[in-house]
C-alpha positions as CSV (number, residue, x, y, z in Angstrom):
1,X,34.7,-0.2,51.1
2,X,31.7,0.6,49.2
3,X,29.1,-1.4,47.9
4,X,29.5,-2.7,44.1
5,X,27.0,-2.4,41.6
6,X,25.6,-5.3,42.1
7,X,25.5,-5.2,45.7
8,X,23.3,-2.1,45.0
9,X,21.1,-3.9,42.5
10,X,20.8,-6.3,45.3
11,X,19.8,-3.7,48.2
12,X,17.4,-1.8,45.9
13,X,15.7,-5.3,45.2
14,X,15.0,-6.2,48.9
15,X,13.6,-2.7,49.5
16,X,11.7,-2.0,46.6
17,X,10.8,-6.1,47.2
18,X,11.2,-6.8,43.0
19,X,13.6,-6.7,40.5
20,X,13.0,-6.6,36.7
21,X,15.1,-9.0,34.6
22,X,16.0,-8.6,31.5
23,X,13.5,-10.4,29.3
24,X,10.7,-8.9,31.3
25,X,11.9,-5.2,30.2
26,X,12.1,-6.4,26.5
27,X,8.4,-7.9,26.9
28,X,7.4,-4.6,28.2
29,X,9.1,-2.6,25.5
30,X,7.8,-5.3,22.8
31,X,4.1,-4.6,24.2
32,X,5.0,-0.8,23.8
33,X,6.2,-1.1,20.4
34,X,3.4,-3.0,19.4
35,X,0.8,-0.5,20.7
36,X,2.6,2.3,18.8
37,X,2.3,-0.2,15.5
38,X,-0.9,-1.1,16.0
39,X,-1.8,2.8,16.8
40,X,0.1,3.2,13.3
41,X,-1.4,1.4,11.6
42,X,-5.1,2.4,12.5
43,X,-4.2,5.7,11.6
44,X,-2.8,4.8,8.2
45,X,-6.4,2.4,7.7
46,X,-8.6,5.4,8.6
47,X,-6.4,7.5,6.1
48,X,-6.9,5.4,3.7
49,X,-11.1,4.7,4.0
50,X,-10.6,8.3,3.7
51,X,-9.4,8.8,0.7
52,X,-11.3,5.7,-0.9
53,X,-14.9,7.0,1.1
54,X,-13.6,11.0,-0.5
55,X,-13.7,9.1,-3.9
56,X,-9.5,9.4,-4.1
57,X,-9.9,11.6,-7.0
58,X,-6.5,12.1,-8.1
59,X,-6.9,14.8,-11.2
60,X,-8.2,17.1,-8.4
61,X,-5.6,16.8,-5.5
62,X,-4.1,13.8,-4.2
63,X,-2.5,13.7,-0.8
64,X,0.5,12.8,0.3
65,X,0.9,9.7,2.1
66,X,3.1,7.4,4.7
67,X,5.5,4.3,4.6
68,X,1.9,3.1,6.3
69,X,-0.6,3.7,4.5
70,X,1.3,2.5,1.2
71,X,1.8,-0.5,2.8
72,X,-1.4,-1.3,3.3
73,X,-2.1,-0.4,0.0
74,X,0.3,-2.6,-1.2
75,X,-0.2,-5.5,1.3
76,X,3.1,-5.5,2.9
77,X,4.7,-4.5,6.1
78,X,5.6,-0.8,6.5
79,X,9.0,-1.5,6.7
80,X,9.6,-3.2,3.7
81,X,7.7,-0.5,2.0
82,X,10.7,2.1,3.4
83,X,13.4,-0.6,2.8
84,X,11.6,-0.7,-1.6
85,X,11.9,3.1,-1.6
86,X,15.6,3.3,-0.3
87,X,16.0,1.0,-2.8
88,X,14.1,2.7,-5.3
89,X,11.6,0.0,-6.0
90,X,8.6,2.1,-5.6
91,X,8.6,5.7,-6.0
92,X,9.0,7.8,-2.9
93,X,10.1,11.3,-1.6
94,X,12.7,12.3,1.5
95,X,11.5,14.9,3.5
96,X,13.8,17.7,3.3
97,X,15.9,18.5,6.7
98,X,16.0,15.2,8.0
99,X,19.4,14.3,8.6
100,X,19.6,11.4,11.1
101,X,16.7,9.5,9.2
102,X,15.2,9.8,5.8
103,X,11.4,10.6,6.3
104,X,9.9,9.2,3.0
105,X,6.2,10.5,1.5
106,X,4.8,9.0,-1.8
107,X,2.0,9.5,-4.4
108,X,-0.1,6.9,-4.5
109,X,-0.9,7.5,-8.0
110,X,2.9,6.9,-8.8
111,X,3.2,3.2,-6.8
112,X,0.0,2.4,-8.2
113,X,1.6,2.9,-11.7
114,X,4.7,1.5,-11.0
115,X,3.3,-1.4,-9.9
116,X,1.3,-1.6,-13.2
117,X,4.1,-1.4,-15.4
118,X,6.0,-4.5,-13.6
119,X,3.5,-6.5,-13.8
120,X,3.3,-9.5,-16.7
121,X,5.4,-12.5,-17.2
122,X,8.9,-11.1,-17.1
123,X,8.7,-8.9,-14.2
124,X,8.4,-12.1,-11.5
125,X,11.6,-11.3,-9.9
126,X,11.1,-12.7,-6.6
127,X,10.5,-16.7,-8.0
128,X,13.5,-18.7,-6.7
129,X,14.6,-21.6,-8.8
């Protein structure tokens, strides 16, 4: 009778002499992920000193930017800048072609003037009562 799967498990344990568990593959893949974030988002910081070192003259040419770097212009985490333009909170632009997920690109001419216009008395939305 052949050895179940766990039986293997075991066998390849004792000769490779470790096993990972579970918890320390999602450490490892939580230390991956937030390499690739950090890596993210010191791209999106050098992108922005950039544009603000370039003078971010925006009657000339402005650039299009990431979820990223608008979040750090805005202060907020990357993905809540992708979950405001799904939404339509901010202004924002799919990439064309992208069919298993929606690429976004924005002006940041157009979130700076959106956030201008919602800003005053009325526009506090997110007080709770």
């Amino acid at each position: 009778m052949p050895p179940s799967f766990g039986e293997k498990a075991d066998e390849s344990e004792r000769l490779c002499g470790h096993r990972q568990s579970d918890s320390a593959r999602r450490q490892k893949h939580a230390k991956s992920l937030d390499r690739t974030q950090s890596k993210n988002k010191l791209v999106a910081t050098r992108e922005l000193d950039e544009l603000r070192r370039n003078g971010f003259d925006l009657s000339r040419f402005e650039p299009w930017v990431t979820a990223e770097v608008v979040a750090l212009y805005l202060r907020i985490d990357p993905a809540t800048a992708v979950r405001y333009a799904a939404a339509g909170k901010i202004p924002a632009h799919p990439l064309p072609g992208m069919n298993e997920r929606i690429r976004w690109r924005f002006l940041l001419s157009e979130v700076r003037d959106k956030m201008m216009s919602c800003t005053g008395p009325k526009s506090r939305t997110n007080v709770r009562d």
